[in-house]
C-alpha positions as CSV (number, residue, x, y, z in Angstrom):
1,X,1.0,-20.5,11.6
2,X,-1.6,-20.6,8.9
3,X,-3.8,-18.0,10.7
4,X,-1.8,-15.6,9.0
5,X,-3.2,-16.5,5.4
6,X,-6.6,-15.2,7.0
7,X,-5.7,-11.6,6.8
8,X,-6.0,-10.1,3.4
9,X,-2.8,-7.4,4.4
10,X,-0.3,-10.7,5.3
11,X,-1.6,-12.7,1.3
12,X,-0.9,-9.3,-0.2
13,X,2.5,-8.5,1.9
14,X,3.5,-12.5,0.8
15,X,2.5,-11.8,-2.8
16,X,4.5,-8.7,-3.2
17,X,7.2,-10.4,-1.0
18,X,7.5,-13.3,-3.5
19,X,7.8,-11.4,-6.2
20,X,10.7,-9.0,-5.0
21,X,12.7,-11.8,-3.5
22,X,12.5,-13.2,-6.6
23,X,13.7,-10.1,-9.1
24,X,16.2,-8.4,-6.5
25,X,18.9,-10.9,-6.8
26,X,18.8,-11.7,-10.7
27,X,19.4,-7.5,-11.1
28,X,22.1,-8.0,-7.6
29,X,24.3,-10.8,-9.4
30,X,25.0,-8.7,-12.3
31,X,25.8,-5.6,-9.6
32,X,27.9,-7.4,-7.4
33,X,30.0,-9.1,-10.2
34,X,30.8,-6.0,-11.6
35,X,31.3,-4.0,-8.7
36,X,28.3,-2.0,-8.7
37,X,26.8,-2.9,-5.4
38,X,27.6,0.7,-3.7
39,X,24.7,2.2,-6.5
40,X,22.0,-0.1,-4.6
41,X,22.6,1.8,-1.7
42,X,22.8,5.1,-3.9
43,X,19.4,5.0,-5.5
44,X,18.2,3.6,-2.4
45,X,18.4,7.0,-1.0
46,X,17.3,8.4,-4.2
47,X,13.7,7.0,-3.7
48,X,13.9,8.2,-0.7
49,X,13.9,11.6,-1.9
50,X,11.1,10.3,-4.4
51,X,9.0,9.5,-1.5
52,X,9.5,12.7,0.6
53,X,8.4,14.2,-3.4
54,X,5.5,12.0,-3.6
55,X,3.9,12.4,-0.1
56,X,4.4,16.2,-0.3
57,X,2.8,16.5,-3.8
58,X,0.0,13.3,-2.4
59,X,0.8,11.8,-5.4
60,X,2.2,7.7,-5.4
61,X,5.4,7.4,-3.4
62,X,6.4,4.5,-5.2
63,X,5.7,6.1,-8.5
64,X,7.5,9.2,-7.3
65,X,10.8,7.2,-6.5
66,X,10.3,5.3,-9.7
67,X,11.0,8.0,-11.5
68,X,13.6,9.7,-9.4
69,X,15.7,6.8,-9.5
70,X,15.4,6.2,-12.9
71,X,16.3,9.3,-13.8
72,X,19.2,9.4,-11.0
73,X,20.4,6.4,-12.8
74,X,20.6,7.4,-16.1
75,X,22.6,10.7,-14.9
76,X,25.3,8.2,-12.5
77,X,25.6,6.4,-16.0
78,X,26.3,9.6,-17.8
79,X,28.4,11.1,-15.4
80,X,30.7,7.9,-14.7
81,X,30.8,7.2,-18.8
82,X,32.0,11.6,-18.7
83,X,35.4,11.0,-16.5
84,X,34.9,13.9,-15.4
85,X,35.0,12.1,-11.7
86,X,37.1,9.8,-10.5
87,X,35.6,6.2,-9.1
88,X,32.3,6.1,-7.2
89,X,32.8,9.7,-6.9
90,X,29.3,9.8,-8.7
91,X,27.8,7.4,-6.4
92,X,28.8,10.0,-3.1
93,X,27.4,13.1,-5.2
94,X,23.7,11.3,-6.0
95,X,23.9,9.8,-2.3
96,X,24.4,13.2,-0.6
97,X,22.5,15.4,-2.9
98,X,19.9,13.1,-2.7
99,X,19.7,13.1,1.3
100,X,19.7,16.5,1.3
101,X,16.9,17.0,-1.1
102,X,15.4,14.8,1.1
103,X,15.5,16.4,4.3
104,X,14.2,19.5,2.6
105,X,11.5,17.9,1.3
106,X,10.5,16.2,4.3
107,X,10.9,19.3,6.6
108,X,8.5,21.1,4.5
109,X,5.7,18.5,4.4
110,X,6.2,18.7,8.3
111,X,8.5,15.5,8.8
112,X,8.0,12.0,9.8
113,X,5.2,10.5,10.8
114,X,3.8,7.1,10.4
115,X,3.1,6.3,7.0
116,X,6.8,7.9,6.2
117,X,8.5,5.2,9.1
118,X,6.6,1.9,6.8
119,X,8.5,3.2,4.0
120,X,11.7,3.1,5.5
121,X,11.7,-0.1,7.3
122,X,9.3,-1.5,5.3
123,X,5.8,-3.1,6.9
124,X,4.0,-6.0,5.3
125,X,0.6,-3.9,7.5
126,X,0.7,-1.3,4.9
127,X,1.3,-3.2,1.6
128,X,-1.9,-2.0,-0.9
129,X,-3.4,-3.4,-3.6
130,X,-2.5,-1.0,-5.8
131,X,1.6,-1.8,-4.4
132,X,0.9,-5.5,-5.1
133,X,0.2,-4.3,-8.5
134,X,2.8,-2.0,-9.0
135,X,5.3,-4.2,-7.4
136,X,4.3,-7.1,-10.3
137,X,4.2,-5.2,-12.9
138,X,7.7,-3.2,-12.1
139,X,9.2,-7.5,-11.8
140,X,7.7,-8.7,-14.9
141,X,9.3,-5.9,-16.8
142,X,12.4,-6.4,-14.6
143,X,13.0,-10.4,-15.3
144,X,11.7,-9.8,-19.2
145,X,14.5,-7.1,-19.6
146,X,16.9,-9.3,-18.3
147,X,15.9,-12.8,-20.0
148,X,15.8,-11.3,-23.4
149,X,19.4,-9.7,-22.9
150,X,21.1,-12.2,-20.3
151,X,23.7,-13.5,-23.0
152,X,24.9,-9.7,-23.5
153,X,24.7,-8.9,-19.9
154,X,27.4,-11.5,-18.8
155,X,29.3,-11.2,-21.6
156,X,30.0,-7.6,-20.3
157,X,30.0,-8.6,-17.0
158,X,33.1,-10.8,-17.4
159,X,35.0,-9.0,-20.4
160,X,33.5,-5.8,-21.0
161,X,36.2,-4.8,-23.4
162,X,35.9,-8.6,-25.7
163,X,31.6,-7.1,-25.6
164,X,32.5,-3.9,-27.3
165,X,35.2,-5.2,-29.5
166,X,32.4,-8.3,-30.9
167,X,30.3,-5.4,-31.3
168,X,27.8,-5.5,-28.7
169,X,26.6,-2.0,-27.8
170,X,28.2,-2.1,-24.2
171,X,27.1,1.6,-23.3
172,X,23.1,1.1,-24.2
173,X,23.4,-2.3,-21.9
174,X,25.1,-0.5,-19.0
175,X,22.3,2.2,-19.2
176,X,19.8,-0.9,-19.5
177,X,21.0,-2.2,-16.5
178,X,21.2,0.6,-14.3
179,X,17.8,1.7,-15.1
180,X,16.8,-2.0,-14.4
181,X,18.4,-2.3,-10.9
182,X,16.6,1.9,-10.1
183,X,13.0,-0.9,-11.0
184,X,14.4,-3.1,-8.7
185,X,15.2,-0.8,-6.0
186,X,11.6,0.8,-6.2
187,X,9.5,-2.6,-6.2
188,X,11.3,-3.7,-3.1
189,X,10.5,-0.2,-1.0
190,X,7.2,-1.5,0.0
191,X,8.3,-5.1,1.7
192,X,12.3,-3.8,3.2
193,X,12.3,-0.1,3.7
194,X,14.5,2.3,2.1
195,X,17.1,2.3,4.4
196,X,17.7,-1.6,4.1
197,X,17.3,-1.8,0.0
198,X,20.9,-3.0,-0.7
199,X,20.9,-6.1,1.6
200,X,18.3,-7.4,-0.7
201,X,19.8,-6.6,-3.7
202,X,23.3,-7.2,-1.9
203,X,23.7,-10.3,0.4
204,X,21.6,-13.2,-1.0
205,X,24.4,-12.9,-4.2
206,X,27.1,-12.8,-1.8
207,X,26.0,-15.8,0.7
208,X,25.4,-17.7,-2.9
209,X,29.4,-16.9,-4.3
210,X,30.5,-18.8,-1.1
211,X,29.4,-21.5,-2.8
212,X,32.1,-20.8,-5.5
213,X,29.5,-22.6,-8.5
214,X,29.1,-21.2,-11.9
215,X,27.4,-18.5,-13.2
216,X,23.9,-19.7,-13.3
217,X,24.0,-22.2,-10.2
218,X,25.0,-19.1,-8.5
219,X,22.1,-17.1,-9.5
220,X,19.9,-20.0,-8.8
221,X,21.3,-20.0,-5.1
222,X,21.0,-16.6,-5.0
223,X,17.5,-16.6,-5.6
224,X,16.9,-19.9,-3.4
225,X,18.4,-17.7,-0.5
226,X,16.6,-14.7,-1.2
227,X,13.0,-16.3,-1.5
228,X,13.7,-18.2,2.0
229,X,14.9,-15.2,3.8
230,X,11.9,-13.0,2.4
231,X,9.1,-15.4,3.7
232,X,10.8,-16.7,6.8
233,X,11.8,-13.0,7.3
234,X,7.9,-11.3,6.5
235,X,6.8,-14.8,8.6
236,X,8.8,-13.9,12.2
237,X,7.7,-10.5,11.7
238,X,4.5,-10.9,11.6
239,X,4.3,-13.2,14.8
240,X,7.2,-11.7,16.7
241,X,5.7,-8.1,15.6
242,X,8.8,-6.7,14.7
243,X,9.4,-4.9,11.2
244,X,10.1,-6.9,8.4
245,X,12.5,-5.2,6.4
246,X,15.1,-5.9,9.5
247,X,13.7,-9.2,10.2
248,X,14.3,-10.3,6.4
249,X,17.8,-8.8,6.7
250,X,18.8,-11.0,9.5
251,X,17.8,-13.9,8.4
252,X,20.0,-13.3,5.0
253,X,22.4,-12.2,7.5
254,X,22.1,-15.5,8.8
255,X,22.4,-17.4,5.9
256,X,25.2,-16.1,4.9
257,X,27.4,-16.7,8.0
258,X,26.0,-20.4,7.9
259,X,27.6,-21.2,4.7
260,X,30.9,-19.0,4.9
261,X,32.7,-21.6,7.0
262,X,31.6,-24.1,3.9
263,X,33.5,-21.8,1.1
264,X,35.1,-24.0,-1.3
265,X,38.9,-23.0,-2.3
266,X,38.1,-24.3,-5.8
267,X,38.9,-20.5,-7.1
268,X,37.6,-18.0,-8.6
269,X,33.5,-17.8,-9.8
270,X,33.9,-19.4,-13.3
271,X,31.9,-17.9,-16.2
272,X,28.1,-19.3,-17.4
């Protein structure tokens, strides 16, 4: 098993690999307890479109969907925060448009083709340097963002009305973590593949609430879950040569139906 640490594309595929199993669930708690976790899957399919932009133009596809799903996020914010759609209704209209532009953009740079397919399944063979980079600088600014405001950012996850009425500015920290979770979404396209974003960011926080602990413990499981099912996951790819954005989901797919018969009746997830 350690010949694998002898290839300079598996050291940088683990490094980046690390890192994003690391950030995706601290932005996913926050999503999933508030009920956000259909806007992973939304700006999910935003970067794509950022890719199709960035391989047309030849400029960074990771760079491109950066700032396509930063930008998408800000406007979901907006347009939710407006009322001038009901639910999720944002979510659908980003999705689609987004899949559309897309399409477009790919059917003009001539389609699919290899380097487009390790983008959306995600290939540890075609993790860069320059990724690695991206990818650690995109998590530091992630986990910094979300350390210095983590006491704000549950408060309005639990109560969201007691936030604004203590005077928190409740609107600036929903933007804050929208724009946080379009970072997170972006650093984890090189490692699990567009299509298979909002596992990451989704299913480690769920397996973890079976556990019915508090706040914190939870987001510690979550990321114990997360970082297991990213190297096992990148591991059996590389020696069964399959791709290892579904090969990490499975194994987080695993996880979770291991501990769901163990679910505690204790109640509901108590606060931090």
């Amino acid at each position: 098993m350690l010949d694998l640490f002898r290839y300079g594309f598996a050291l940088r595929g683990l490094e980046a690999g690390v890192a994003v199993a690391l950030v995706a669930p601290l932005i996913g708690t926050f999503l999933v307890l508030r009920r956000y976790s259909l806007i992973a899957d939304t700006l999910a399919h935003v970067s794509l479109a950022g890719i199709a932009l960035g391989l047309l133009l030849k400029i960074n596809p990771i760079l491109a969907a950066l700032a396509m799903t930063a930008v998408a996020s800000l406007g979901i914010e907006k347009l939710r925060l407006s009322k001038r759609v009901y639910g999720e209704s944002s979510l659908a209209l980003f999705c689609s448009g987004s899949l559309a532009l897309a399409t477009i953009l790919l059917s003009v740079g001539r389609g699919f083709n290899a380097n487009l397919f390790s983008y959306l399944f995600g290939s540890i063979l075609t993790v860069t340097r320059q990724d690695v980079n991206t990818i650690l600088l995109l998590a530091a600014g992630v986990a910094g963002a979300l350390a210095l405001f983590y006491k704000e950012l549950v408060f309005i996850t639990f109560d969201e009305d007691s936030a604004r009425v203590a005077g928190l500015p409740v609107k600036a920290l929903n933007m804050l973590l929208i724009v946080l979770a379009a970072f997170t979404i972006t650093l984890s396209i090189p490692i699990i593949g567009v299509l298979l974003i909002a596992a990451l960011v989704v299913i480690p926080v769920v397996a973890a609430l079976q556990l019915r602990r508090g706040f914190a413990a939870t987001l510690l499981w979550a990321e114990a879950i997360s970082l297991f099912s990213v190297v096992a996951g990148m591991l059996a790819s590389f020696y069964l040569n399959l791709s290892s954005g579904g090969t990490i989901v499975l194994v987080m797919l695993a996880v979770f139906l291991i501990l769901l018969p163990f679910r505690s009746t204790s109640g509901d997830l108590p606060p931090a």
